[in-house]
C-alpha positions as CSV (number, residue, x, y, z in Angstrom):
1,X,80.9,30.8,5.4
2,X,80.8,27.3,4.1
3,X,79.2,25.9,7.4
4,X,76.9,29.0,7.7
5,X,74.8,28.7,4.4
6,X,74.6,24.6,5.1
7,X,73.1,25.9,8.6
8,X,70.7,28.2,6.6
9,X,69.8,25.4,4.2
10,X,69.0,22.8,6.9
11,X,67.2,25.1,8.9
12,X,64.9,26.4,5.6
13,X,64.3,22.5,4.9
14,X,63.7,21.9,8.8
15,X,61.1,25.0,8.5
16,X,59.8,23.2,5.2
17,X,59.1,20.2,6.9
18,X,57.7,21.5,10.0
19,X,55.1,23.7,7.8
20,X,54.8,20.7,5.8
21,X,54.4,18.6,8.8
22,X,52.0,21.1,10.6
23,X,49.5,21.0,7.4
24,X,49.5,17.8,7.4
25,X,48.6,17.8,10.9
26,X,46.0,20.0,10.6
27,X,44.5,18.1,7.5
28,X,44.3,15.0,9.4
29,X,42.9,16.5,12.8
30,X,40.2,17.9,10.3
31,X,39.9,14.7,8.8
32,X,39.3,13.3,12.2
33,X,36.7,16.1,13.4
34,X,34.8,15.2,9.7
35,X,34.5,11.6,10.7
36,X,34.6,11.1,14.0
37,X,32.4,14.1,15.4
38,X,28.6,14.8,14.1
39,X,28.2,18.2,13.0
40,X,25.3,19.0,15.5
41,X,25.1,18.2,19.4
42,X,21.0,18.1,18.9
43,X,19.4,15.4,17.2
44,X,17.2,16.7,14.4
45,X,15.4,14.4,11.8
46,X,16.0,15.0,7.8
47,X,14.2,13.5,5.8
48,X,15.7,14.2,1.7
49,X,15.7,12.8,-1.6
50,X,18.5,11.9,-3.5
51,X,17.0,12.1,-7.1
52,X,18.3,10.0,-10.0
53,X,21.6,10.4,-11.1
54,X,22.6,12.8,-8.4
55,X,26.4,13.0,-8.4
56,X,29.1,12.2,-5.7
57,X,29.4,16.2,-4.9
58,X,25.9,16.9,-5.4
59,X,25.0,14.8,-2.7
60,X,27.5,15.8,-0.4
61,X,25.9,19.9,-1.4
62,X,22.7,18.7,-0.4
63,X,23.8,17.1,2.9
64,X,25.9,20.4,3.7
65,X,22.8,22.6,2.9
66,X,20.7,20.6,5.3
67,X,23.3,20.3,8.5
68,X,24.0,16.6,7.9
69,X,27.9,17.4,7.1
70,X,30.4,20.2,7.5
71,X,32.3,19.9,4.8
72,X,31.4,18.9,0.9
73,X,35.1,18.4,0.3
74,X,35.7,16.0,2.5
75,X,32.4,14.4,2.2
76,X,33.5,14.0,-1.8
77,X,37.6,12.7,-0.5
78,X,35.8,10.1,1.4
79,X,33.6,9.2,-0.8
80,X,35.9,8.6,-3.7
81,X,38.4,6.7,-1.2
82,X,35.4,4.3,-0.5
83,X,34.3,4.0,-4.0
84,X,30.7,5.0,-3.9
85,X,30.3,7.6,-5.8
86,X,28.3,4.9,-8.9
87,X,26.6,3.3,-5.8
88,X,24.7,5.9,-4.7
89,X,20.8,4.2,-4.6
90,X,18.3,7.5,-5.3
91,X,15.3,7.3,-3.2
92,X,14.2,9.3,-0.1
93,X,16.1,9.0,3.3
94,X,16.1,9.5,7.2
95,X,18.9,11.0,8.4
96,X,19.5,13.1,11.6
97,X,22.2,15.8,12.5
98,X,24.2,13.5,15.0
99,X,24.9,11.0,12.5
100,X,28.9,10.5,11.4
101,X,29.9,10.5,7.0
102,X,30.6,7.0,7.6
103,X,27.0,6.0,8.6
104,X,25.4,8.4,6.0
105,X,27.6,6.8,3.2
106,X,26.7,2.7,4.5
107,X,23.2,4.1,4.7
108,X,22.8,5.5,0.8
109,X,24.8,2.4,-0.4
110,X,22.3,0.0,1.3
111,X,19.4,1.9,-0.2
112,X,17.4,1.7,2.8
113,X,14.9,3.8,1.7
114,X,12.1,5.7,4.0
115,X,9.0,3.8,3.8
116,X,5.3,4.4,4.4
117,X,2.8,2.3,5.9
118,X,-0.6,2.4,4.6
119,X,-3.4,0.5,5.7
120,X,-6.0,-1.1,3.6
121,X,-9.5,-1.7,5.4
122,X,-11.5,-5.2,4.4
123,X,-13.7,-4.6,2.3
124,X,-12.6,-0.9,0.5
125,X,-13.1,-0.2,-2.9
126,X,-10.1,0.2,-6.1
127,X,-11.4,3.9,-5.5
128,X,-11.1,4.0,-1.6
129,X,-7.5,2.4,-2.2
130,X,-6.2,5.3,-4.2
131,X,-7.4,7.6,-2.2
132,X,-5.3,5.8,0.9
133,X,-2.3,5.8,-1.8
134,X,-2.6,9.7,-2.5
135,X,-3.3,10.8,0.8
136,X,0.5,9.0,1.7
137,X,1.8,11.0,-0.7
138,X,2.6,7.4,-2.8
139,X,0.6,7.8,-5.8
140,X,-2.1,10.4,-7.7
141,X,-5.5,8.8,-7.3
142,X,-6.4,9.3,-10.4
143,X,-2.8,7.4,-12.0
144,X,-3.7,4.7,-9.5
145,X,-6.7,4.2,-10.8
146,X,-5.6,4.4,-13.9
147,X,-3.3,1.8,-14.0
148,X,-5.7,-0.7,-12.1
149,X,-7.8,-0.7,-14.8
150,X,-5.1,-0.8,-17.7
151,X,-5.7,-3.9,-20.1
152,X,-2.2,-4.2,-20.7
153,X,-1.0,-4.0,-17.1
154,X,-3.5,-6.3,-15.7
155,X,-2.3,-9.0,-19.0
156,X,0.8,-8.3,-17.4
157,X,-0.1,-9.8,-14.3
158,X,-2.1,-12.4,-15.9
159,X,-5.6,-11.0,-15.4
160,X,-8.1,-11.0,-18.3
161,X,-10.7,-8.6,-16.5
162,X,-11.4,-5.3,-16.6
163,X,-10.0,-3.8,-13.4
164,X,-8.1,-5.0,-10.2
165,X,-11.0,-4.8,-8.3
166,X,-11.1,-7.3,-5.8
167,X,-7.8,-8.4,-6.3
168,X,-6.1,-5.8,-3.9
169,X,-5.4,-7.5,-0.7
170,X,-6.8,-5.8,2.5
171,X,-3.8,-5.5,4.5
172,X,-1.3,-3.5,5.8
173,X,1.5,-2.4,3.5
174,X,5.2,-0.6,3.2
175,X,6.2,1.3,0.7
176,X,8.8,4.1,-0.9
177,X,8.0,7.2,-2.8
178,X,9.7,5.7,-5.9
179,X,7.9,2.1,-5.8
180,X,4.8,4.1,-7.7
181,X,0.8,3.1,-8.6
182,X,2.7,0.0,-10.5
183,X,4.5,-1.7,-7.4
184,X,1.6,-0.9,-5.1
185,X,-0.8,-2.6,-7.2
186,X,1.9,-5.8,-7.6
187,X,2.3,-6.2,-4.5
188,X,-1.1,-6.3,-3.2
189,X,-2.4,-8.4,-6.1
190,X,1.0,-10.5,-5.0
191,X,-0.9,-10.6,-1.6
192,X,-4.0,-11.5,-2.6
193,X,-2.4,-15.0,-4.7
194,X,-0.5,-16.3,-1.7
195,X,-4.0,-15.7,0.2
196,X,-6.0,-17.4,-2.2
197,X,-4.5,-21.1,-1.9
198,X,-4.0,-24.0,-4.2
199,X,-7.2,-25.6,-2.0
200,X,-9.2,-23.0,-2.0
201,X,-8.6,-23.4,-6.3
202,X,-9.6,-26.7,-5.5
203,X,-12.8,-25.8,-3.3
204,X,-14.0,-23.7,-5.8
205,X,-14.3,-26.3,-8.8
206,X,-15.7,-28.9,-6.3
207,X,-18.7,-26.3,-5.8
208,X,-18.5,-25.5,-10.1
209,X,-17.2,-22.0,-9.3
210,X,-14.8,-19.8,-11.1
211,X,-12.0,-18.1,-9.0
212,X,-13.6,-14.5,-10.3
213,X,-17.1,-15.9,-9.2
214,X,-15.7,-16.2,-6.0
215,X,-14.1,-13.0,-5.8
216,X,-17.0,-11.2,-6.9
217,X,-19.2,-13.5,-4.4
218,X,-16.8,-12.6,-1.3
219,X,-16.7,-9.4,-2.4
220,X,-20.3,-9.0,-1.4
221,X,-20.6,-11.0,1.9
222,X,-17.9,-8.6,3.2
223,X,-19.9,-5.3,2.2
224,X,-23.4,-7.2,3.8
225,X,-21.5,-8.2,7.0
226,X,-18.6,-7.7,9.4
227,X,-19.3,-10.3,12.0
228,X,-16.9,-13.4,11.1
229,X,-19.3,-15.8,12.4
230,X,-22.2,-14.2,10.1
231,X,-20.3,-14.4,7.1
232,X,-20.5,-18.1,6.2
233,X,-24.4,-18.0,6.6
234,X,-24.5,-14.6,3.9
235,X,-22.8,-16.9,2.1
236,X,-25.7,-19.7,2.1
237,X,-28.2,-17.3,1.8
238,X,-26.6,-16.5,-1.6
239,X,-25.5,-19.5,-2.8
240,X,-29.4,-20.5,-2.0
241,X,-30.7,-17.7,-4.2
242,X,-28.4,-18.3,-6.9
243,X,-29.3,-21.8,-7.0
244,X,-33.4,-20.8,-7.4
245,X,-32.5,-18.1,-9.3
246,X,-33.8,-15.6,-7.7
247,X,-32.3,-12.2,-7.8
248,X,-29.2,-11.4,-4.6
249,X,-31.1,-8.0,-4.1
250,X,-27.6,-6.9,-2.2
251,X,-27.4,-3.6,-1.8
252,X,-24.1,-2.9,-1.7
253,X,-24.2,-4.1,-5.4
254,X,-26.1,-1.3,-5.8
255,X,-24.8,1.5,-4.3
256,X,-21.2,0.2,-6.2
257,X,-23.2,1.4,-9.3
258,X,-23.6,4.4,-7.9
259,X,-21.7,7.3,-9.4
260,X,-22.2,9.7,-6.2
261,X,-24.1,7.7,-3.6
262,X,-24.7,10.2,-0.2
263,X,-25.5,7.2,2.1
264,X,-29.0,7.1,1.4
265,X,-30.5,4.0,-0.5
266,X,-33.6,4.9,-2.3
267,X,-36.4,2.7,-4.3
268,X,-35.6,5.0,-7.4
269,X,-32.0,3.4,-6.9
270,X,-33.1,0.1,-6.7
271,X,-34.7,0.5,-10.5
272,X,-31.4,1.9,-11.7
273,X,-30.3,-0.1,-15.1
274,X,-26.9,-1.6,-14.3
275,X,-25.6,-5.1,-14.7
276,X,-24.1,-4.2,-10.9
277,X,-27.8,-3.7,-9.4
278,X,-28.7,-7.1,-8.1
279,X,-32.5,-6.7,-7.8
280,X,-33.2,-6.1,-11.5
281,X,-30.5,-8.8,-12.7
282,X,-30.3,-12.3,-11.6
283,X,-26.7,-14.1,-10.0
284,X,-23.8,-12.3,-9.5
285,X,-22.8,-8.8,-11.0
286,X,-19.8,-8.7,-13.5
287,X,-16.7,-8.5,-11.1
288,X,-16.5,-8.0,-7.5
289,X,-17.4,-4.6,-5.7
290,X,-14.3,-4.7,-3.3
291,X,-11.7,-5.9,-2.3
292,X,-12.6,-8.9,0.4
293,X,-10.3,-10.2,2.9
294,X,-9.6,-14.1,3.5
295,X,-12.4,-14.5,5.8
296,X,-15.0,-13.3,3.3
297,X,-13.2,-15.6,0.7
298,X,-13.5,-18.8,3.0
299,X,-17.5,-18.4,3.4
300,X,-17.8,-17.3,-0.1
301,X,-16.5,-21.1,-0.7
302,X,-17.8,-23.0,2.8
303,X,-21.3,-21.7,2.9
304,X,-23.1,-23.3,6.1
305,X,-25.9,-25.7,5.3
306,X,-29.2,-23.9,5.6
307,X,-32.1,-22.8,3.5
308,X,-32.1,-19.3,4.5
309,X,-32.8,-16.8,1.5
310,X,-33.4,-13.5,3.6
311,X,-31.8,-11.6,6.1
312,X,-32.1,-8.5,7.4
313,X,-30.0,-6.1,9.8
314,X,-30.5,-6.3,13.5
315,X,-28.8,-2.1,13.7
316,X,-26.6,-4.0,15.7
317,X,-23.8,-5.0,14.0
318,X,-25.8,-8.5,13.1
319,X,-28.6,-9.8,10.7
320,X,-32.0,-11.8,11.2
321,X,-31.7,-14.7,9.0
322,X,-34.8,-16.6,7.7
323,X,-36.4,-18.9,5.2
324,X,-39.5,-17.3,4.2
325,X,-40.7,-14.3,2.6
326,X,-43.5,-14.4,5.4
327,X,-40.6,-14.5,8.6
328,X,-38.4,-12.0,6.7
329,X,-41.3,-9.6,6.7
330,X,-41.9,-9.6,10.1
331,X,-38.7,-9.4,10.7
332,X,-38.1,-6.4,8.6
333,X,-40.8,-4.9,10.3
334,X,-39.5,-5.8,13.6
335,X,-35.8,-4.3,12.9
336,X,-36.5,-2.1,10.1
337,X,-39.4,0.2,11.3
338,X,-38.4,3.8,10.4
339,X,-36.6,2.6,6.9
340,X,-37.9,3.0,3.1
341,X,-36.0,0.6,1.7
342,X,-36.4,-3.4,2.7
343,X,-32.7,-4.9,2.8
344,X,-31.9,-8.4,1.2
């Protein structure tokens, strides 16, 4: 009887253990499928935020809703046995359905973050520029804006005038969702100090010009031309007029002071009263009128030696360049036939 019941109590324990055992089994095999197999055979692109504070388990939910796991429990076990759920980095990310927990977790640890290119043209306006930023998705215009023109913000950054304008690099540009107007407009005004050098500081006080003078200056020569090899004789041409004081009668000047231009320069806009319209007021307008790339900024300082004060577009990309009022005339007439307006 004896040996009987110790037979019954070893075989109950062996059962124990085997159940025990089998679990365990089981857990681990599932542990194994969590880690080691994706949960999809296709490769499909996610793309999901992870907002502020989310938790350990609220990410893994929002994984799980989107196919990028199959199962929040485990997700959360691993998670909490690699100690990340206070690293998590918020921000938006790419994932895709073949990827394993392991690389999803190294992933929103490293914060590598999706980011968006956006492209800014030589030459675009603080208004163009938002508009670039909004249609990305980065930005409101309107906040973008905003902020470039912010008197505290720019002091911030050192900059005692009234806007950003023409401090915006023309470049191209990456950037997250949560980087915002602020860390665009840093980083491109970033952009624009390690373009404009040390010697070109220099250059401008050899020529008795202030850095904004030069801005404002190349700002122009990049509206009036697109030809690199133009763009130092623009230059002369204003540096010419300025000297004689006679008025720059740009018209991109102009049309910057328009509220709603619709690509039509007229004599009534010519007479407009604005400290931006160039043929009423003599040297340069207040600030720049874009945002000018490095080229535009070297002939604003290196203007060639000449004593051409006219010029005139050839509707070909390039400009007629001359010395008189008499040659520009003709040439006007030459080049400019069916037009109302006469250009610089």
């Amino acid at each position: 009887m004896e040996e009987t019941a110790r037979q019954r109590r070893i075989g109950r324990l062996a059962l124990m253990l085997l159940l025990v055992g089998t679990v365990f089994l089981l857990v681990v095999v599932q542990e194994v499928t969590f880690l080691y197999i994706p949960p999809d055979r296709e490769r499909v692109q996610k793309v999901l935020e992870i907002p502020e504070g989310t938790t350990l388990r609220e990410t893994a939910r929002l994984l799980f809703q989107n196919g990028l796991i199959t199962s929040v429990e485990s997700f959360v076990v691993v998670g909490k046995l690699l100690a990340i759920e206070r690293r998590i980095i918020p921000g938006e990310y790419a994932f895709h359905t073949q990827m394993l927990p392991l690389e999803i977790i190294k992933l929103i640890k490293s914060g590598r973050v999706v980011q968006y290119e956006i492209t800014i043209p030589e030459g675009y306006t603080l208004a163009q520029i938002s508009r670039v930023v909004e249609e990305k998705r980065l930005a409101r215009s309107d906040e973008f804006i905003r902020r470039a023109t912010d008197p505290a913000f720019l002091q911030s950054l050192g900059y005692e005038s009234d806007s950003l304008e023409g401090y915006l690099y023309p470049e191209s540009y990456y950037f997250s969702k949560r980087v915002g107007s602020e860390g665009i407009l840093r980083a491109m005004v970033k952009r624009f100090e390690a373009v404009y050098t040390l010697d070109m500081e220099k250059r401008a006080e050899e020529i008795g010009m202030t850095r904004p003078e030069v801005v404002t200056l190349a700002s122009i020569i990049e509206k009036e031309t697109s030809v690199n090899e133009e763009r130092p004789v623009v230059s002369a041409v204003f540096h010419n007029r300025i000297k004689k004081k006679i008025p720059l009668q740009s018209d991109p000047t102009v049309i910057y002071a328009l509220p709603h231009f619709n690509g039509n320069l007229t004599r009534k806009n010519l007479k407009i009263r604005s400290p931006y319209n160039t043929y009423r007021v003599k040297g340069l307008p207040p600030g720049p009128i874009a945002n000018p790339g490095k080229a535009s900024l070297l002939a604003a300082l290196n203007p060639v030696s000449s004593e051409y004060l006219y010029f005139v577009s050839k509707n070909d990309g390039t400009h007629y360049f001359s010395k008189t009022l008499a040659e520009h005339n003709r040439a006007v007439q030459k080049y400019q036939r069916r037009r109302s307006v006469k250009t610089t």
